[in-house]
N, C-alpha and C positions, 0 to 999 in steps of 0.2 A: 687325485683322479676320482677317488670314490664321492665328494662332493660335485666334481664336474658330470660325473657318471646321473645321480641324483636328479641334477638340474634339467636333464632331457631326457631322463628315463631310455638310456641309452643300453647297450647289450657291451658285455666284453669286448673289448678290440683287439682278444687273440681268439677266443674260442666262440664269439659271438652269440653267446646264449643272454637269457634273461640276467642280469646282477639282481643280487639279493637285495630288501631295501631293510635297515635296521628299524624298527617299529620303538624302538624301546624308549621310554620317554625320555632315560637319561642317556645319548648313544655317548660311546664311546669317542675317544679322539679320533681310532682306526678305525673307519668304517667298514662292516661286511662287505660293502663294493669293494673298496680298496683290497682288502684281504684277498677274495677271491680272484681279484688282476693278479695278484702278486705269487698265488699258488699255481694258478694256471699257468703264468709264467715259467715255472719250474719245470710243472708235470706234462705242459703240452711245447715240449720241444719245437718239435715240427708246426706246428702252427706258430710258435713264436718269431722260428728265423724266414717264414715265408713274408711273416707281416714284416720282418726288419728289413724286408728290401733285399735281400742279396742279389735279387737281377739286375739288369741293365738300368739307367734311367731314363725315363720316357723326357720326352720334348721340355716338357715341363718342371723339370726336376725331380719328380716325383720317380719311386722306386715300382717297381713290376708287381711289389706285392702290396702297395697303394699306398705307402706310405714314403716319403719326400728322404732323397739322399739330404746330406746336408752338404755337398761337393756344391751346386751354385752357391750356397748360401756360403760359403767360405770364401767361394772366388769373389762376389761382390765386398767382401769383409778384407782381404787383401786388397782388392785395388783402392779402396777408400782408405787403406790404412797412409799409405806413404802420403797423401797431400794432408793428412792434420800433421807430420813433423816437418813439411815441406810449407806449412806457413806460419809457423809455431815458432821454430828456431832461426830464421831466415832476418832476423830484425840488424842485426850484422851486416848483413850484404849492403842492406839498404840507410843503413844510421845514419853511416858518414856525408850520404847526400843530403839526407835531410838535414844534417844538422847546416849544412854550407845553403841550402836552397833557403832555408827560411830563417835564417840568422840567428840559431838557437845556440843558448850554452850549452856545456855538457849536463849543468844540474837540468836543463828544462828536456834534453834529448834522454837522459836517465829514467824523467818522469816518466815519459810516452814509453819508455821500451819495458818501464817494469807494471805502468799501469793495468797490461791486459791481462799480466800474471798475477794481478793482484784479483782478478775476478776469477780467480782458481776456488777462490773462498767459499761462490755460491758453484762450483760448478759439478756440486753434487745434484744441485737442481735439475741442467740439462741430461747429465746424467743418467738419472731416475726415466727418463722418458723413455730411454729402451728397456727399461723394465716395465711400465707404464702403458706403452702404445705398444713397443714391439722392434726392434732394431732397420726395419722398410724404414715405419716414419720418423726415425733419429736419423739417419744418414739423408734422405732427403730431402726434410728440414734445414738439418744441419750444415749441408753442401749448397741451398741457397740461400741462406742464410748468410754462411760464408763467404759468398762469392759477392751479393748484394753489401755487407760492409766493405771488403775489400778492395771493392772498386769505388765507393763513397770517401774512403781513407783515402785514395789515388788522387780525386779528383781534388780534394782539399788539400795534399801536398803539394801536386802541380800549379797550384794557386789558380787551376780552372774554375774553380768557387772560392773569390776572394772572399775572406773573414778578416773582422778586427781583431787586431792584435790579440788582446783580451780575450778574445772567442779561442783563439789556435788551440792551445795548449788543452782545452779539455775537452773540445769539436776529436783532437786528435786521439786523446786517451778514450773516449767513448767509443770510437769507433773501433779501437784497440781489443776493449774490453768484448765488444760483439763477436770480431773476430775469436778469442779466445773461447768466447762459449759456447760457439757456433761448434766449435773444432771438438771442446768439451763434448758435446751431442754425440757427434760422427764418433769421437772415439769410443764413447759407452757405448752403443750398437755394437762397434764393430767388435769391442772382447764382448758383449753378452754371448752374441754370437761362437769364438771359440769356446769362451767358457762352459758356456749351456751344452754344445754338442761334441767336443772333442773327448774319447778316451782318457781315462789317466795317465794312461802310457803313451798318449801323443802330444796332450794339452799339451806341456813344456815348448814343445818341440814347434809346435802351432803358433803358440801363443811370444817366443821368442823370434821365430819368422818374421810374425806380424811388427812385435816389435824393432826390429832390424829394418823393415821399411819406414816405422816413423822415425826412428834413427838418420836414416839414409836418406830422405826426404829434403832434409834441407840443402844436402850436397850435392841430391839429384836436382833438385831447382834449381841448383846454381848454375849448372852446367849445362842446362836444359836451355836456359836463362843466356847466357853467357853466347851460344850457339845458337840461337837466333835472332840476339840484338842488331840494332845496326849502328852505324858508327855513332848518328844523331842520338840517340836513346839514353835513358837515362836508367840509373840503376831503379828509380824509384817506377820506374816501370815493370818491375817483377811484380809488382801487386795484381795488375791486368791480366798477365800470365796466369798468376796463383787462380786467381778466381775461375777461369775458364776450367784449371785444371779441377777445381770443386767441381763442378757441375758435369765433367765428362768422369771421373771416376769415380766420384762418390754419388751425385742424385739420378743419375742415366742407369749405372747398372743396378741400384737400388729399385729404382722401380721394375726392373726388367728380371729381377735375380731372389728377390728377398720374397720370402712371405708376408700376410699378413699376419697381424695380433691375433687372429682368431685360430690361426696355423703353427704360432709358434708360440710356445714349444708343445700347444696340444697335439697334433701331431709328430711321434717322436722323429727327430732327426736323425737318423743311422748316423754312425761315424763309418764311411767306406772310404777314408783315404788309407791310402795305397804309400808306400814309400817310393813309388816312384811321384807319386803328386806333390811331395814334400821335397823330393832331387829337385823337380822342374822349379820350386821355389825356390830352392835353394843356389840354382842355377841362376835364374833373374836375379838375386840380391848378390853374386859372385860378380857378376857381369856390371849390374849397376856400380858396383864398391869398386870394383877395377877401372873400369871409365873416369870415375870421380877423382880415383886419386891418379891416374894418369893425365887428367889432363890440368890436374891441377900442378903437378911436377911440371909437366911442359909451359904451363905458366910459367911457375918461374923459371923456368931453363930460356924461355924466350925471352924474360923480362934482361935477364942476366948477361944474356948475348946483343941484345939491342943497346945504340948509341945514345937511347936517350931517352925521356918516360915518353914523348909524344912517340917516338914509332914504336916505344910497347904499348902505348895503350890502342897504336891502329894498329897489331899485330893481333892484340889477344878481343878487340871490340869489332872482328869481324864475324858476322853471317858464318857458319857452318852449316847449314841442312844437313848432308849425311850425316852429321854428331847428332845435331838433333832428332833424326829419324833413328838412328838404332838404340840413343836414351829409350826411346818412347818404347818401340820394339822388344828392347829387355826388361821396359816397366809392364806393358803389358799383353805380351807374349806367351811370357811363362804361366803368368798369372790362369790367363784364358787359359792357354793349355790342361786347364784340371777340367775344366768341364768335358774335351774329349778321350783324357785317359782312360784308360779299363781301369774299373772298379772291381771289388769283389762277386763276382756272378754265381761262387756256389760257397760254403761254409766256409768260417774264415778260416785264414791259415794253420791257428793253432788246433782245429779242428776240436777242438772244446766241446762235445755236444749240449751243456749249460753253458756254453758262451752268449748266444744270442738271448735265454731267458733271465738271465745273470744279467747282463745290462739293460734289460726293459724294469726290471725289477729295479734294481741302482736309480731307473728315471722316475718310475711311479712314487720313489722314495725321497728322491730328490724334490721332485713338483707338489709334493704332501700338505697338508699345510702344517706351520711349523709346531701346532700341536700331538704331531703326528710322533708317535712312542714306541716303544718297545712294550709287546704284545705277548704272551703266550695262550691265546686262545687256538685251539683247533679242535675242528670238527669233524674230520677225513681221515686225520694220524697224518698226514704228509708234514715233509720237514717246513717246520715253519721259518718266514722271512724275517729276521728279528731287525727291528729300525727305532734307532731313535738320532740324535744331532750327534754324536760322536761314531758312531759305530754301527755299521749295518752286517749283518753275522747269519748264515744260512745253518743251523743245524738243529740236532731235537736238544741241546745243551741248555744253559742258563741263560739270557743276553745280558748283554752287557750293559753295564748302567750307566749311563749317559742322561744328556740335558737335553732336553727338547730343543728347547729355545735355541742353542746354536746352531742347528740344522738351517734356520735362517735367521742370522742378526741382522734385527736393521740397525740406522746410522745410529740411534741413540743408545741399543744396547752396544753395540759393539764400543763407544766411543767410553762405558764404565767397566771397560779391561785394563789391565795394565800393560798386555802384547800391543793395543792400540795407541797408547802413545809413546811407548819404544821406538816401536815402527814411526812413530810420523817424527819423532825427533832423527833417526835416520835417514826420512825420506828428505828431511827440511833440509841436513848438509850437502846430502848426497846431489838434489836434484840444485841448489843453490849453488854449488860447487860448477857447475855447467853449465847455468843460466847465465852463472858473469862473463862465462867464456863467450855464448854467443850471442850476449848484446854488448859488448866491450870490444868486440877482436877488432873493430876497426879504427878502436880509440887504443889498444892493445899494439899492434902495430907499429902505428904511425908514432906511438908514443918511443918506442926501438928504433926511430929511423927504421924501419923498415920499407920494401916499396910500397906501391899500392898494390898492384896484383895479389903481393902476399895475406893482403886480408879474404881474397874471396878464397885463392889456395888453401887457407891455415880454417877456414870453415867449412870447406869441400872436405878436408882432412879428418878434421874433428869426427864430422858428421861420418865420415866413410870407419872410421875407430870406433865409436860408438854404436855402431849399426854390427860389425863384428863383434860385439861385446855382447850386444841383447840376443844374436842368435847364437854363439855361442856356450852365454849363460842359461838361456832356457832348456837348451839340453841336454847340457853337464849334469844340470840340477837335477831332469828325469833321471838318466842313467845312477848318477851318484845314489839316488834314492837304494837302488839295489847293489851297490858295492856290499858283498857280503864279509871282505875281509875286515871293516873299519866298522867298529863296535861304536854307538852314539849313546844307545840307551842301552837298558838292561835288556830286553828280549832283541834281537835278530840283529842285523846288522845295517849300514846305510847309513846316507850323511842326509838330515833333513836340510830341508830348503833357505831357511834361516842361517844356517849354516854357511850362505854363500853373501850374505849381507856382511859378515867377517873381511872375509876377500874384497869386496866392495869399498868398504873404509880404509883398507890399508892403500889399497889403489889410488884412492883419491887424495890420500896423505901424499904419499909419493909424490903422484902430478905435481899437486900445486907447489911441494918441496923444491920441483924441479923447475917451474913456472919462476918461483923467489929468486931462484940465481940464474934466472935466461939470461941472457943481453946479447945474443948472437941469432941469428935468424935459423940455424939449425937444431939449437940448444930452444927457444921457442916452439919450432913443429915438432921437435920432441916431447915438448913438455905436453902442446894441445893435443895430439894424439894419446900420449897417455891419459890426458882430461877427459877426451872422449870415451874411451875403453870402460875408464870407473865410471863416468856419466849412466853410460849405455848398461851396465849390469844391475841399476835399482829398479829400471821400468820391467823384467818379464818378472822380474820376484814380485814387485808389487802386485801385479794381478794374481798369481799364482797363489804366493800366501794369504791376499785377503780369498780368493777363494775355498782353498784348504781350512783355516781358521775359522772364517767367519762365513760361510754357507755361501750359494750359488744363487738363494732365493731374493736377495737385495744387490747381489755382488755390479752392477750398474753405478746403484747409487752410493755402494761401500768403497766402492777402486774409485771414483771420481772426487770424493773428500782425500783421498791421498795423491791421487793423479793429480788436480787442482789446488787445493791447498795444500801441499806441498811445496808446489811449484810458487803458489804464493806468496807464505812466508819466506819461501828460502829465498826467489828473487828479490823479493824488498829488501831485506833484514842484507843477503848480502852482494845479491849484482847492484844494485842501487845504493843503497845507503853507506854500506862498508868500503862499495869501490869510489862511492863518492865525494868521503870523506876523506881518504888517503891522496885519491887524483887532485883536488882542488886544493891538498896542504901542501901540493909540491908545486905548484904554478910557480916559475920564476917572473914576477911580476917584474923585475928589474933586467930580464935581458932584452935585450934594444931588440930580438927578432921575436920577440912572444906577444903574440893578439890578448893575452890576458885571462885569455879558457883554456887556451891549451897547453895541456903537461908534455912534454918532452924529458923522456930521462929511465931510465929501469927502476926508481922508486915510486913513480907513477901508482902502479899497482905492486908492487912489490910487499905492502903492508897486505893488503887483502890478501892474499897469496898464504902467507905465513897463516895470519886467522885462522882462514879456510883450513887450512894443516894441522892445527891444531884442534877445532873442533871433528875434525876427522881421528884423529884419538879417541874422541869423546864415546865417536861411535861406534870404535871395534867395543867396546864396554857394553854398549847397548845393545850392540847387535848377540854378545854373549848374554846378555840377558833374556832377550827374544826368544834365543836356543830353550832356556829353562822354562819360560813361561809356557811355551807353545808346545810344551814334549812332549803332553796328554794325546795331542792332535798326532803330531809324528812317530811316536810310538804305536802307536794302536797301527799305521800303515805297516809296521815292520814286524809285530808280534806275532803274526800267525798267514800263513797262507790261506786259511780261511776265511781271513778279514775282505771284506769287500767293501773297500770306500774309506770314506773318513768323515770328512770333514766338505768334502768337495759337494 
């Protein structure tokens, strides 16, 4: 603040007087501007919670006392959240046709579905550009971006742009690869966004919503999908769909909803959501997950009752509108709904009278640059703001002694910890563990004699399990934070957040345990449901922990090397290559009804299974080491009620 202050010769933005300028040849890390924000903060109450907004919001988004709710800026970040899991996980619905339309093996259909996860690798690049530009032009970039691959991959499947043979295969993985980094973009906007603006005591809460919609995404496209088809259509026309859906919820309300770079986050963003904005969220993600798996049930209940696959496939491949219309309705309904909620229009709840200068301070700390230290200069006698990358502490005491530098890591400090590659060996099982599910289910299936229906079912399923998993987990893990009966460290009580990556690996042990001995079509949606559950519990920790840990000031480009590489390695290494290797060792090449690619039989994947099981052992180990590495961070949240912050 106090170098942005410098640059314009700007006056405080609470008490609006002249800022001092430091003359001294050698200045400080903390500048006299910064100082001064940070005491006025304190000492002028009343000025601070008028500037935070507590009125109404004007037309614009912005607060009564001229500074910007962040209530649009969350609603354009929710609606954009559900189409990157709605075109991300969705390679399932559509595999099976492709691999019949254009006469591909499994090894060359393997390629294309792991290829665009293999572009996880750079997709801390797109990333960075909501740290970069600003989260506006990541989501609307991103959403036509999206939507222009998406419909070039269509056109090339449908063979409406015939290619040579030779050409297919990497014409297809390119466009794959755009698609994935496109979506990469849209999702770093859309957490800069919670991250940057949400309370501590909401982020969890916020940021496991959000993730519940990319969870839920791919099962709301099915069904979205499924209910407007017509009989003629082809699965591989979900791509047409998907794109449309890019550009109506993520690049429309982006431009209509978001700030610009020069507004965010220099202007602070109030957090004014209300628990009733968070019901109406939680209301649409209810409603979606109910739909999805309703009608995926009635799938198969109608597949089950029908004489025969052709009248189940013109039973379940007809036209619905009203399905379609209250999909849409529960996607973005609720959503809307926060822009006309009441907000807080006079002091918050807790009536804190240092509430409002207590988080302006927390932001000036946060936005610092990461030289920015623990200080004991004062000139006034007023209690001073002690700040450094561990620990920010309001009193006339000692501060605490902390790292600068973690206040913000970028990619290559962060990447010479050893919490960092815990965490990405975690993330590698964890997110790989569900990538085979949903680029396999429809080679998974059919491999069970199962019907057809049941593969878009057992991926409506997944997707509706997993989406309960990330909102469930993001808010356990707030609350658990202040469990004061369960002792983790030595001061105070609470279960830190790494803490739930434990429960994550045992879960995902389970599933695929359970996946190894399916062979029945109930004992399978059992098993995919549970896959989805542990699936959906790594995504709201990832943002969370790299937040907490590794600072706010990179966290873009820091969450998208584990969002995307992640998702990278683990797709390769085990939806492709591990399920590749097991499916093409069991081809019975000798039975008179086998094309020679296709596995029939429950050994199919049933070695992948086991693996997968076994390096999910690997991980409750790692994830107990997480605990130990990370305690510095987690500690300091629970040691004192005077702590303010952390790591965040």
């Amino acid at each position: 603040l106090g170098a942005r202050s410098r640059a314009v010769n700007a006056t405080c933005f609470l008490c609006q007087k002249p800022l001092p300028v430091n003359n001294s040849p050698a200045p400080r890390p903390c500048s006299l501007a910064t100082v001064h924000e940070l005491r006025c903060a304190v000492k002028n109450t009343c000025e601070g919670t008028r500037a935070m907004g507590f009125g109404q919001n004007n037309v614009d988004g912005s607060a009564s006392g001229g500074v910007r709710s962040n209530i649009p800026l969350l609603t354009a970040a929710f609606l954009a959240a559900l189409t990157t899991g709605g075109n991300t996980y969705a390679f399932g619905l559509y595999g099976r046709t492709l691999k019949t339309t254009l006469g591909l093996s499994q090894s060359q259909l393997d390629t294309i579905g792991s290829a665009n996860f293999c572009a996880g690798l750079l997709s801390w690049l797109p990333g960075g550009v909501a740290d970069k530009r600003g989260p506006r032009a990541a989501l609307t970039f991103g959403g036509i971006a999206g939507a222009v691959s998406m419909m070039s991959y269509w056109l090339v499947a449908r063979e409406f742009i015939p290619l040579p043979r030779v050409m297919l295969i990497p014409t297809l993985c390119t466009f794959g690869v755009l698609i994935f980094l496109s979506n990469s973009m849209v999702i770093g906007g859309v957490f800069k966004c919670f991250v940057v603006t949400c309370r501590p005591d909401t982020k969890g809460s916020v940021v496991g919503a959000a993730k519940g919609y990319v969870g839920l995404g791919s099962g709301a496209y099915a069904c979205m999908f499924q209910s407007l088809r017509s009989h003629s259509s082809s699965d591989l026309d979900f791509l047409p769909f998907a794109a449309l859906c890019a550009i109506l919820a993520a690049t429309i309300p982006a431009r209509l909803l978001l700030p610009n770079k020069e507004n965010f986050p220099a202007t602070y963003e109030y957090d004014r959501l209300t628990p009733w904005h968070l019901r109406s969220i939680y209301f649409g993600l209810v409603g979606l997950g109910v739909l999805v798996i309703g009608t995926s049930v009635a799938r198969i209940v109608s597949y089950e009752e029908a004489e025969n696959d052709d009248q189940a496939n013109e039973q379940s491949h007809g036209p619905n509108y009203w399905m379609s219309l209250l999909l849409f309705s529960l996607w973005f309904g609720p959503i809307l709904a926060l822009l006309v909620l009441p907000t807080h229009d006079v002091e918050p709840e807790n009536n804190d009278p240092q509430y409002g200068a207590t988080v302006i301070a927390l932001h000036a700390a946060d936005h610092a640059p990461n030289s920015f230290s623990s200080s004991n200069h004062s000139d006034d006698g007023v209690d001073q703001i002690k700040c450094d990358g561990l620990i920010r502490q309001r009193g006339n005491g000692e501060a605490t002694q902390g790292h600068a530098h973690e206040q913000g890591y970028n990619l290559w400090q962060m990447l010479q910890t050893v919490p960092s590659w815990l965490f990405a060996w975690i993330c590698i099982v964890c997110v790989g563990g569900g990538t085979i599910m949903t680029n396999n289910m429809g080679q998974m299936t059919e491999a069970l004699y199962l019907p057809y229906v049941a593969t878009t079912a057992s991926l409506a399923l997944f997707s509706a399990a997993q989406a309960a998993s990330r909102v469930v987990t993001g808010a356990l893990s707030d609350s658990s934070q202040h469990w004061t009966s369960i002792r983790i460290f030595d001061k105070g009580g609470g279960v830190p957040r790494p803490a739930f990556l434990v429960a994550a690996s045992l879960a995902e042990f389970i599933a695929h345990l359970v996946l190894s001995l399916a062979s029945s079509q109930v004992m399978f949606v059992i098993g995919v449901a549970l896959s989805g559950a542990a699936f959906g519990m790594i995504w709201p920790l990832m943002v969370l922990i790299i937040g907490e840990v590794f600072g706010n000031a990179n966290v873009g480009a820091n969450y998208m090397f584990y969002d995307g590489g992640a998702s990278a390695v683990g797709t390769v290494l085990l939806a492709k290559f591990l399920s590749q290797y097991f499916y093409e060792s069991n081809i019975d090449e000798d039975d008179e009804n086998s094309d020679g690619v296709t596995c029939y039989g429950q050994a199919c994947f049933q070695g992948s299974h086991i693996t997968i099981a076994a390096l999910s052992l690997t991980c409750v180990f790692a994830s107990i080491g997480m605990i130990q590495t990370t305690r510095h961070a987690y500690a300091r949240q629970h040691s004192s009620p005077t702590d303010y912050g952390s790591l965040s």
